[in-house]
PDB file of N, CA, C and O in Angstrom:
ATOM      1  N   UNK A   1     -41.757  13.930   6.093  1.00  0.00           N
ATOM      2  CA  UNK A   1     -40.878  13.546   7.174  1.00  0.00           C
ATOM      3  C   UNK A   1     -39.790  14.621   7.350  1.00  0.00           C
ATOM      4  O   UNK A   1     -39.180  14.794   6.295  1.00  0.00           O
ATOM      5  N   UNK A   2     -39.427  15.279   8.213  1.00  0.00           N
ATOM      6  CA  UNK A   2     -38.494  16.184   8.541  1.00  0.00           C
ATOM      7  C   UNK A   2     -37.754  15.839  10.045  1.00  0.00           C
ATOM      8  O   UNK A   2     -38.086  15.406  11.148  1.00  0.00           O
ATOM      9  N   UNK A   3     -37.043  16.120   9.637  1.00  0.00           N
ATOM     10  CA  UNK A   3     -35.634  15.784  10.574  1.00  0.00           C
ATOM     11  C   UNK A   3     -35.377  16.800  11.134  1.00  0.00           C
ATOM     12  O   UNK A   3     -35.639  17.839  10.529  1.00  0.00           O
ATOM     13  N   UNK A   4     -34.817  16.879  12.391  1.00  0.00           N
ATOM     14  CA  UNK A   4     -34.486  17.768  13.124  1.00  0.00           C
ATOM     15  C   UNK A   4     -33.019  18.268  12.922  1.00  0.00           C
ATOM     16  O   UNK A   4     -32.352  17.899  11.956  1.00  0.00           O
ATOM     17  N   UNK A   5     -32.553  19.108  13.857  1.00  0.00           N
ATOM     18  CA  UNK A   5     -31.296  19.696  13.263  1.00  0.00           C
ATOM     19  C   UNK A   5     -30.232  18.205  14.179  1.00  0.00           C
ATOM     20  O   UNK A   5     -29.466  17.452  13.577  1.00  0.00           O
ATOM     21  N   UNK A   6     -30.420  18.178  15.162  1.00  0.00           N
ATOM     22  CA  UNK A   6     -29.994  17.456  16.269  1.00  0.00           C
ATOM     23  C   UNK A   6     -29.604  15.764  15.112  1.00  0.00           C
ATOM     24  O   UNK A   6     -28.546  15.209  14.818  1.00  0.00           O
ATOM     25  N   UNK A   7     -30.567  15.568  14.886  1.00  0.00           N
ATOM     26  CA  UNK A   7     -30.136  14.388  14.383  1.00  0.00           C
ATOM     27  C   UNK A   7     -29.350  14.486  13.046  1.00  0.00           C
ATOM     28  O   UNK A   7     -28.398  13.758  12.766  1.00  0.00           O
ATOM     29  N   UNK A   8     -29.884  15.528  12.200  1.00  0.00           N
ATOM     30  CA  UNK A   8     -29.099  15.573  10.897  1.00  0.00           C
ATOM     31  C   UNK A   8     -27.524  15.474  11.377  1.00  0.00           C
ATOM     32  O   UNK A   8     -26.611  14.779  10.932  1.00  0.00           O
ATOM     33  N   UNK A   9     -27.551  16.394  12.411  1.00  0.00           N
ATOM     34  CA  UNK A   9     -25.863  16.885  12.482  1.00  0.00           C
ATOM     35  C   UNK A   9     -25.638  15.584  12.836  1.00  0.00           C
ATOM     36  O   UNK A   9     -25.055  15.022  11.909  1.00  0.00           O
ATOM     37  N   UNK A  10     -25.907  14.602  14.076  1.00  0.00           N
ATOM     38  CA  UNK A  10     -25.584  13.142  14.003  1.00  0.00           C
ATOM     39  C   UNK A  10     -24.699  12.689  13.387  1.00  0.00           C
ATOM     40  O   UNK A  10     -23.523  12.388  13.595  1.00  0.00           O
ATOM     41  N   UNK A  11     -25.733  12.652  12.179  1.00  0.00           N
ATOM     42  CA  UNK A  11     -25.694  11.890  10.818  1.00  0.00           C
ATOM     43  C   UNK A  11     -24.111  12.134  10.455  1.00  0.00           C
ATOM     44  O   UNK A  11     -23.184  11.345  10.273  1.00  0.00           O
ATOM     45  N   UNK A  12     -24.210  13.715  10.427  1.00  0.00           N
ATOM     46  CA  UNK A  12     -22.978  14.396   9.680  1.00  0.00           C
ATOM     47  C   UNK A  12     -21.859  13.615  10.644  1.00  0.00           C
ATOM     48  O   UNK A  12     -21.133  12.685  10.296  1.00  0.00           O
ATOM     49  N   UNK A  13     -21.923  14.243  11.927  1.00  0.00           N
ATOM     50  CA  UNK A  13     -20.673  13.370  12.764  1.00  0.00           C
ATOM     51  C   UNK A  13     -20.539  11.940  12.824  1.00  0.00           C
ATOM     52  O   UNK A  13     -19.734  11.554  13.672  1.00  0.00           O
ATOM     53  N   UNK A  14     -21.018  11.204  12.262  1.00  0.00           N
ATOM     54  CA  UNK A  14     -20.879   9.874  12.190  1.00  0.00           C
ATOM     55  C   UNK A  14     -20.324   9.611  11.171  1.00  0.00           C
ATOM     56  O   UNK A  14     -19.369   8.835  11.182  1.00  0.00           O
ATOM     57  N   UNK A  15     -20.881  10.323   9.746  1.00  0.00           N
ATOM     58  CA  UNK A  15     -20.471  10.304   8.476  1.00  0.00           C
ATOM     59  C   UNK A  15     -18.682  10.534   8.687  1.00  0.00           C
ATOM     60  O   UNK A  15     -17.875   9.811   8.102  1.00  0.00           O
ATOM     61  N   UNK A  16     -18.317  11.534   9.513  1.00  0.00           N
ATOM     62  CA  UNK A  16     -17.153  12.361   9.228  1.00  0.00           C
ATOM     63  C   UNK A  16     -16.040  11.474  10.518  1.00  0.00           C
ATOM     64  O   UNK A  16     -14.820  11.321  10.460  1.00  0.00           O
ATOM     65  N   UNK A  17     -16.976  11.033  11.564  1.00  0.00           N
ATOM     66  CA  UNK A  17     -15.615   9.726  12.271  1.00  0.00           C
ATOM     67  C   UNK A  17     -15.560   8.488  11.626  1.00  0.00           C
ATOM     68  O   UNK A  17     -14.649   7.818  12.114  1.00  0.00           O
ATOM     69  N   UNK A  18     -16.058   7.997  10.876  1.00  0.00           N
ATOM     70  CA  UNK A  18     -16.067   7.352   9.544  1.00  0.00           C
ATOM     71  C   UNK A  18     -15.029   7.155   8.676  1.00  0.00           C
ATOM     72  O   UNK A  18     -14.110   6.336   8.678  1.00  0.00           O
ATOM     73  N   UNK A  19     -15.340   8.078   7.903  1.00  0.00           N
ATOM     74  CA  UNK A  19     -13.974   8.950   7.202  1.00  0.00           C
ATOM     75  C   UNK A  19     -12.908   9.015   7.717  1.00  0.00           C
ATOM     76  O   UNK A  19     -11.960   8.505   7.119  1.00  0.00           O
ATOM     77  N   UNK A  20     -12.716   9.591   8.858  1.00  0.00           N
ATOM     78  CA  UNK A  20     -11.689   9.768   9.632  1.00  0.00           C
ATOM     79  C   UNK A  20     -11.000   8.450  10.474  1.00  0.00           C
ATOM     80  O   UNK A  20      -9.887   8.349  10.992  1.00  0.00           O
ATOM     81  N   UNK A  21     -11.930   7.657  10.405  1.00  0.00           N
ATOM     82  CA  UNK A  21     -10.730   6.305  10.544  1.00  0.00           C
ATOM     83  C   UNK A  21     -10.779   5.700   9.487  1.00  0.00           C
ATOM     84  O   UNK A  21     -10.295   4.568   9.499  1.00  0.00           O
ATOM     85  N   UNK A  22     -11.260   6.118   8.441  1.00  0.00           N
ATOM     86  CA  UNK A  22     -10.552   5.314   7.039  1.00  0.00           C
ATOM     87  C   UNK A  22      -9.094   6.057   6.774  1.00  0.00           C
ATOM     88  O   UNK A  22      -7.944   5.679   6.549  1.00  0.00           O
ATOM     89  N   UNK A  23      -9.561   6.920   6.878  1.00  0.00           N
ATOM     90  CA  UNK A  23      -8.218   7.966   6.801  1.00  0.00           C
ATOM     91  C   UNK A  23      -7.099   7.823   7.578  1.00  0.00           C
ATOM     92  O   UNK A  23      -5.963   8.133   7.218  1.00  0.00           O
ATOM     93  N   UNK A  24      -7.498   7.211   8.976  1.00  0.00           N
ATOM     94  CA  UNK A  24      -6.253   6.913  10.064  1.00  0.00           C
ATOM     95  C   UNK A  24      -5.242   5.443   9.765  1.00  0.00           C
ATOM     96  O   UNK A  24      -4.045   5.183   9.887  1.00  0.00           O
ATOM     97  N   UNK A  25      -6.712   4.547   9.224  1.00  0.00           N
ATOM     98  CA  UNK A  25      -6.277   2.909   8.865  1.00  0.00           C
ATOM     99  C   UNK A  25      -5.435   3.280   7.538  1.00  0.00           C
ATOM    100  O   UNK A  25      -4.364   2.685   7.416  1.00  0.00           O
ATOM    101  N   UNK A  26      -5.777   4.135   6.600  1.00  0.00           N
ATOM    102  CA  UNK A  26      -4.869   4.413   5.052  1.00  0.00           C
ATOM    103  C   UNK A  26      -3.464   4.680   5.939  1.00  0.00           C
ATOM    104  O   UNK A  26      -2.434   4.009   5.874  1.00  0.00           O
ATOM    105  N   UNK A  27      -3.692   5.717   6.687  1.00  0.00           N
ATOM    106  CA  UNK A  27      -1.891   6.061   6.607  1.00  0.00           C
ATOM    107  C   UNK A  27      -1.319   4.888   7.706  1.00  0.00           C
ATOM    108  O   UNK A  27      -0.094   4.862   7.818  1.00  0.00           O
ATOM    109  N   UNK A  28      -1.862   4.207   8.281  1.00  0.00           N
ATOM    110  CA  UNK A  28      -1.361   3.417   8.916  1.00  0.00           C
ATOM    111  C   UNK A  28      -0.759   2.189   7.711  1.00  0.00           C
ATOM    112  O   UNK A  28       0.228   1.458   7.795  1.00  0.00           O
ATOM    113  N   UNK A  29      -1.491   2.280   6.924  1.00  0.00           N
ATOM    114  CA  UNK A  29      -1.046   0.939   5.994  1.00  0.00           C
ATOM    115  C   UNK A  29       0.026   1.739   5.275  1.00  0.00           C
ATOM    116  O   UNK A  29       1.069   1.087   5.241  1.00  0.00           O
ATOM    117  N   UNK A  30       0.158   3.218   4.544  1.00  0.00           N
ATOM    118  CA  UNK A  30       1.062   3.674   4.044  1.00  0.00           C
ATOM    119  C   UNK A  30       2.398   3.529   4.713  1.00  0.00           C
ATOM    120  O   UNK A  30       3.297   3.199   3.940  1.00  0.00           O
ATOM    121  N   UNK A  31       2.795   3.724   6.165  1.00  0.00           N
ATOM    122  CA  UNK A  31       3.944   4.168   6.669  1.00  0.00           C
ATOM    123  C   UNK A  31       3.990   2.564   6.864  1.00  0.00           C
ATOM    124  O   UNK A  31       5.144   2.197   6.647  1.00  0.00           O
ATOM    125  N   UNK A  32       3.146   1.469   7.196  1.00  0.00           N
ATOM    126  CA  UNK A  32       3.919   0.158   7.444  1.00  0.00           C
ATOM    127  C   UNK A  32       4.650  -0.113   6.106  1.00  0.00           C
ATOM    128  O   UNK A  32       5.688  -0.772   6.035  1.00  0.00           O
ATOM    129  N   UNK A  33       4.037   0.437   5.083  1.00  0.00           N
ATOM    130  CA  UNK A  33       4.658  -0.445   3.734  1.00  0.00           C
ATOM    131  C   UNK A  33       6.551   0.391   3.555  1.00  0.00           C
ATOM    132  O   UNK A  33       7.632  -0.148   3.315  1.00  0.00           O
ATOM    133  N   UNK A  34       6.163   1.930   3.822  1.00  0.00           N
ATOM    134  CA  UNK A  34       7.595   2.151   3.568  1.00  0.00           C
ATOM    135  C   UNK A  34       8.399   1.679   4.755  1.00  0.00           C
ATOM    136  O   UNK A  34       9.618   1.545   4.648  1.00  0.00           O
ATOM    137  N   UNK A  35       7.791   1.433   5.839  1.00  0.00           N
ATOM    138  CA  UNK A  35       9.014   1.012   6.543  1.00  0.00           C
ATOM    139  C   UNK A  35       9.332  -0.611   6.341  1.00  0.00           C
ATOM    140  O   UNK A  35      10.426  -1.176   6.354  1.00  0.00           O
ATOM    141  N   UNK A  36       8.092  -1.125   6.163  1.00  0.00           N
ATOM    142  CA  UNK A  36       9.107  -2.393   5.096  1.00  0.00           C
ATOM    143  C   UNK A  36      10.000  -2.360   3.940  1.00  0.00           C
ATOM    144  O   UNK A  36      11.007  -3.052   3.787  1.00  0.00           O
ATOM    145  N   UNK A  37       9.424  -1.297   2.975  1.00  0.00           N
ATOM    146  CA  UNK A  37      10.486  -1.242   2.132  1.00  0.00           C
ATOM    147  C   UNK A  37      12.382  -0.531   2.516  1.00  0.00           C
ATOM    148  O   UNK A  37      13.453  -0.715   1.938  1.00  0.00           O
ATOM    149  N   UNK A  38      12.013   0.233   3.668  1.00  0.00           N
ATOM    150  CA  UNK A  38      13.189   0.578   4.244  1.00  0.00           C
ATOM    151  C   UNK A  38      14.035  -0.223   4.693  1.00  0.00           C
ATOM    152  O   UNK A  38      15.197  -0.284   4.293  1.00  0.00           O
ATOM    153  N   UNK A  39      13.426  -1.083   5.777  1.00  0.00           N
ATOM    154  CA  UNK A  39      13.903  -2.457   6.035  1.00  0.00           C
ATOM    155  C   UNK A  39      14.860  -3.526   5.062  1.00  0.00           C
ATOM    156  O   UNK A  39      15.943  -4.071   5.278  1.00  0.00           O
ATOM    157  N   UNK A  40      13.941  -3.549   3.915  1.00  0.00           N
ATOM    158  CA  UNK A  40      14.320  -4.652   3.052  1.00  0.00           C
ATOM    159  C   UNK A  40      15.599  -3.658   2.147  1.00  0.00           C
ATOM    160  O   UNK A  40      16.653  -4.186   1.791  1.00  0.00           O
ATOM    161  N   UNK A  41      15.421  -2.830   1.994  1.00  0.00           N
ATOM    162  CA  UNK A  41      16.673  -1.991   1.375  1.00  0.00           C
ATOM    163  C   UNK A  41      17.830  -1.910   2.159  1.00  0.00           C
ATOM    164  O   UNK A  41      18.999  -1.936   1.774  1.00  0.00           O
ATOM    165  N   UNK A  42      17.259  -1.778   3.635  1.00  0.00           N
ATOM    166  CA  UNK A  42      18.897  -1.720   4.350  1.00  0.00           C
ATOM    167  C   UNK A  42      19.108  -3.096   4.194  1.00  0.00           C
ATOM    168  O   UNK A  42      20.322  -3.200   4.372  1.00  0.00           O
ATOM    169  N   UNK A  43      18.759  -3.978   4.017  1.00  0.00           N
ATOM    170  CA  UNK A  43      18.958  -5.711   4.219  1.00  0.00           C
ATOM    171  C   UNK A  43      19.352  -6.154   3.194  1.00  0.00           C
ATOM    172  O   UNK A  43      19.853  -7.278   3.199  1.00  0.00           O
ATOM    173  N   UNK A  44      19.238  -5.340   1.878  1.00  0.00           N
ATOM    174  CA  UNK A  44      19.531  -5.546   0.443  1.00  0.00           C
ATOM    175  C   UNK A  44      20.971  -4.856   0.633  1.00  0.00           C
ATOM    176  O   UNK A  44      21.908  -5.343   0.000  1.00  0.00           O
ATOM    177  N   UNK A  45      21.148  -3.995   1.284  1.00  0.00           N
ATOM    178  CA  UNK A  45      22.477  -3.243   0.884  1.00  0.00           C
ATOM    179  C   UNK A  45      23.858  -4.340   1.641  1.00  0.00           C
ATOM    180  O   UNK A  45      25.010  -4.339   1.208  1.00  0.00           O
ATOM    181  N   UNK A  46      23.502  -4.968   2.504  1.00  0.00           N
ATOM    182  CA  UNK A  46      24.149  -5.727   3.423  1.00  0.00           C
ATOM    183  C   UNK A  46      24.625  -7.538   2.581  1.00  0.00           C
ATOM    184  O   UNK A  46      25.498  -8.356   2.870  1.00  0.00           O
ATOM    185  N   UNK A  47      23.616  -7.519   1.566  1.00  0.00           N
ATOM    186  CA  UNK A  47      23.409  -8.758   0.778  1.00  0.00           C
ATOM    187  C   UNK A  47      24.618  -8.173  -0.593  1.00  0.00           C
ATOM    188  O   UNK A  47      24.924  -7.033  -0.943  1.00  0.00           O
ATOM    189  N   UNK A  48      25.042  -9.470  -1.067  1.00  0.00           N
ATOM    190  CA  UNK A  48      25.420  -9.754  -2.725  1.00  0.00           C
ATOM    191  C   UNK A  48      24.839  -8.767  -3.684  1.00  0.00           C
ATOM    192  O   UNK A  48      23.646  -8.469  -3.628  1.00  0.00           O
ATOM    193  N   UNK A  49      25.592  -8.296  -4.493  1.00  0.00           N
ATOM    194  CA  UNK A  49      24.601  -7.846  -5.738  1.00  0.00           C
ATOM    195  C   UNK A  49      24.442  -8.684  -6.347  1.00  0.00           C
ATOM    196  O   UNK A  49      24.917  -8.306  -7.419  1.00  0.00           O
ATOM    197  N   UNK A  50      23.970  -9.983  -6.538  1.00  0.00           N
ATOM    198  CA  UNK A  50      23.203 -10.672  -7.248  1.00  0.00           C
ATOM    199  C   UNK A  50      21.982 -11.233  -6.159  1.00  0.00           C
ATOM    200  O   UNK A  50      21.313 -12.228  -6.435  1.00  0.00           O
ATOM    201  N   UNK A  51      21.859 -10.725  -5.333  1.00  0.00           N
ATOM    202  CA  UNK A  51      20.597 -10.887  -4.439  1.00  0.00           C
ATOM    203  C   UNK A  51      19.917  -8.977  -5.058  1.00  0.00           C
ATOM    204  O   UNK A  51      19.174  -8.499  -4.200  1.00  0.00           O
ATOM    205  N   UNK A  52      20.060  -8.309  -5.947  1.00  0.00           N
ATOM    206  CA  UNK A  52      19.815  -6.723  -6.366  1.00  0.00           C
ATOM    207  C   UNK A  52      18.651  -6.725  -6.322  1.00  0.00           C
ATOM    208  O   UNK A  52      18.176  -7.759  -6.791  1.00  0.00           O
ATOM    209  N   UNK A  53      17.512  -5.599  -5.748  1.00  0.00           N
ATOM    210  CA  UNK A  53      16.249  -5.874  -6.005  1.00  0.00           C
ATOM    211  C   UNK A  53      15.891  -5.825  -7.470  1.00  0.00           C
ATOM    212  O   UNK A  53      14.930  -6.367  -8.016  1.00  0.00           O
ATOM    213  N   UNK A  54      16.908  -5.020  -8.050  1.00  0.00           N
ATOM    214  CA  UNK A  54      16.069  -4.800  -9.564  1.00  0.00           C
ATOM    215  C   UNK A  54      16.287  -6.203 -10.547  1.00  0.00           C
ATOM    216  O   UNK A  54      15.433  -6.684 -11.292  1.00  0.00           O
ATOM    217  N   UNK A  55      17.568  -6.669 -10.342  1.00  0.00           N
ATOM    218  CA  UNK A  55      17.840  -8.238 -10.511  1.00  0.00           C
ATOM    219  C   UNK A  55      16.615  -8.954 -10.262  1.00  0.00           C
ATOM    220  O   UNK A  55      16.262  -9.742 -11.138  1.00  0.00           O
ATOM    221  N   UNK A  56      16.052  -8.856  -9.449  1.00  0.00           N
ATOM    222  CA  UNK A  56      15.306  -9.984  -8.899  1.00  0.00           C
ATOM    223  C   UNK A  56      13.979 -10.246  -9.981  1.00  0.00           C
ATOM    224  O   UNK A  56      13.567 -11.199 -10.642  1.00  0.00           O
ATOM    225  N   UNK A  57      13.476  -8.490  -9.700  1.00  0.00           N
ATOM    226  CA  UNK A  57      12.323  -8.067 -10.287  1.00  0.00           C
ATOM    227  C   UNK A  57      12.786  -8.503 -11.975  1.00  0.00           C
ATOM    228  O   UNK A  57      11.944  -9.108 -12.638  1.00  0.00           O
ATOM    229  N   UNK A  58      13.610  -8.298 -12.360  1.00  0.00           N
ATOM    230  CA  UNK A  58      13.937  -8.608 -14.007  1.00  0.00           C
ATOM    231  C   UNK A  58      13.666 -10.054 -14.074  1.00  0.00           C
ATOM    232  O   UNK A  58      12.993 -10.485 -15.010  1.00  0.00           O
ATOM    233  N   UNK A  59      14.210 -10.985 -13.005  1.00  0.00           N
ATOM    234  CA  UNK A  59      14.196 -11.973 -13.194  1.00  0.00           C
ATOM    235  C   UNK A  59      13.071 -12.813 -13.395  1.00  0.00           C
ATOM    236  O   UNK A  59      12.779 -13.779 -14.100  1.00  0.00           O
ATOM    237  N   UNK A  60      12.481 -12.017 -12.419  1.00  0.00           N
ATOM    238  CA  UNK A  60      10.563 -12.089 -12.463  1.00  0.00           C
ATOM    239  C   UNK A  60       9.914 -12.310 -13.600  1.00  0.00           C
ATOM    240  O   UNK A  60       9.363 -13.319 -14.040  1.00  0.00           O
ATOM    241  N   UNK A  61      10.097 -10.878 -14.158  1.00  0.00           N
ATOM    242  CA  UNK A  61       9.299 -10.324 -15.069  1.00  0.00           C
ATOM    243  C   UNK A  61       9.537 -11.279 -16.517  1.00  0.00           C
ATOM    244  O   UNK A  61       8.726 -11.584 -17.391  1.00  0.00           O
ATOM    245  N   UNK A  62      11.138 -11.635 -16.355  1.00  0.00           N
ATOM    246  CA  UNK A  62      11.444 -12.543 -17.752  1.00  0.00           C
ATOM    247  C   UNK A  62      10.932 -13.421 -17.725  1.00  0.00           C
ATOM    248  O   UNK A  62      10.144 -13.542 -18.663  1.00  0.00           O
ATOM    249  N   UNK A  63      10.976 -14.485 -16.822  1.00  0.00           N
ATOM    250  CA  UNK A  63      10.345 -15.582 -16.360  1.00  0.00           C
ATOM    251  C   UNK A  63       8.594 -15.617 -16.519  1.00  0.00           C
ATOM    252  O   UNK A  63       8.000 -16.586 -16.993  1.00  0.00           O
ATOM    253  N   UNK A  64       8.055 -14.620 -16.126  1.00  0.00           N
ATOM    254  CA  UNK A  64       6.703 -14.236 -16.838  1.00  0.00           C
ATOM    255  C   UNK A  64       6.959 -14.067 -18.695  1.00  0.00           C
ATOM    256  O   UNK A  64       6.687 -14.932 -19.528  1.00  0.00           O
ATOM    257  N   UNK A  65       7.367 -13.122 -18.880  1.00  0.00           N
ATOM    258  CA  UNK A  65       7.828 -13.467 -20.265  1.00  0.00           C
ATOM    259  C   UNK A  65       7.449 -14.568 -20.948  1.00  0.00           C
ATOM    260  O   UNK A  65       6.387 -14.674 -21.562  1.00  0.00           O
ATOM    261  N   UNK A  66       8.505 -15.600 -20.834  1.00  0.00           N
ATOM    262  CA  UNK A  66       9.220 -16.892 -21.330  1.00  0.00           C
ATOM    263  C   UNK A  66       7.691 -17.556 -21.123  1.00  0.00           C
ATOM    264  O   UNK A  66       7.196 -17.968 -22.173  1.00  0.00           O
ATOM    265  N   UNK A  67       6.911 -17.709 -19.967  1.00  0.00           N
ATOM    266  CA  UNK A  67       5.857 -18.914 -19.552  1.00  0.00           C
ATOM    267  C   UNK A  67       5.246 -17.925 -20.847  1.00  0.00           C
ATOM    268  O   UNK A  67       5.453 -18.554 -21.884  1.00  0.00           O
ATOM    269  N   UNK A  68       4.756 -16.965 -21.070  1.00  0.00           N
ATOM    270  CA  UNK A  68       3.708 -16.620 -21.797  1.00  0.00           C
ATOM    271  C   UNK A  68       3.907 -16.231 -23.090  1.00  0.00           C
ATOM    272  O   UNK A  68       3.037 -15.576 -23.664  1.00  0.00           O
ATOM    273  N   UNK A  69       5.054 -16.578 -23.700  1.00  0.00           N
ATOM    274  CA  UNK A  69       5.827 -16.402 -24.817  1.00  0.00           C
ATOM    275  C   UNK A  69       5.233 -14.586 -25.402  1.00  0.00           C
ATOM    276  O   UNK A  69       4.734 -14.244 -26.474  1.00  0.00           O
ATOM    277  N   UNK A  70       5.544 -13.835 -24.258  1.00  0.00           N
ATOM    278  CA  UNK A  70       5.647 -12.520 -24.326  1.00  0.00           C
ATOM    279  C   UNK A  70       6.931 -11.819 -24.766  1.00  0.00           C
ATOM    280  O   UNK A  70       7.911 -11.713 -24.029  1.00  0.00           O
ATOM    281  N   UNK A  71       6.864 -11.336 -26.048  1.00  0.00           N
ATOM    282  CA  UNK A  71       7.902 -10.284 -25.998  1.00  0.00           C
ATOM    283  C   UNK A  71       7.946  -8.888 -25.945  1.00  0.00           C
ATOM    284  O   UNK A  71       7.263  -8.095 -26.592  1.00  0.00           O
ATOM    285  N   UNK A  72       9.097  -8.585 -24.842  1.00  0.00           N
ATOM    286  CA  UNK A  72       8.664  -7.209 -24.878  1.00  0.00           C
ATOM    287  C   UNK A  72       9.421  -5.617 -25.318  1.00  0.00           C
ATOM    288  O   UNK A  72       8.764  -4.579 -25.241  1.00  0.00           O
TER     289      UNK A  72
END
């Protein structure tokens, strides 16, 4: 069975717009996430420091801790 050039290349350009909107959908998900995190930082700076993100996250993480009698 042999393939022609016509279709191989096809192949190739299909293979490669493919790719290329995985590649478009990745950075689309990259720049939504920092501009949420931008968001939530200017919204954190405007809040209490006991609303702190790193507060929060500690608070988390202890609380995981404690349920799983993890020490760390």
């Amino acid at each position: 069975m042999s393939l022609s050039f016509h279709s191989l290349s096809q192949i190739y350009i299909n293979k490669i717009e493919k790719l290329n909107f995985k590649i478009k959908n990745t950075i689309k998900i990259i720049t939504k996430f920092f501009l949420i995190v931008l968001i939530t930082k200017k919204m954190w700076r405007g809040c209490p420091s006991s609303w702190d993100l790193k507060g929060s996250y500690r608070m988390v993480w202890e609380d995981l801790y404690r349920r799983n009698n993890i020490i760390p």
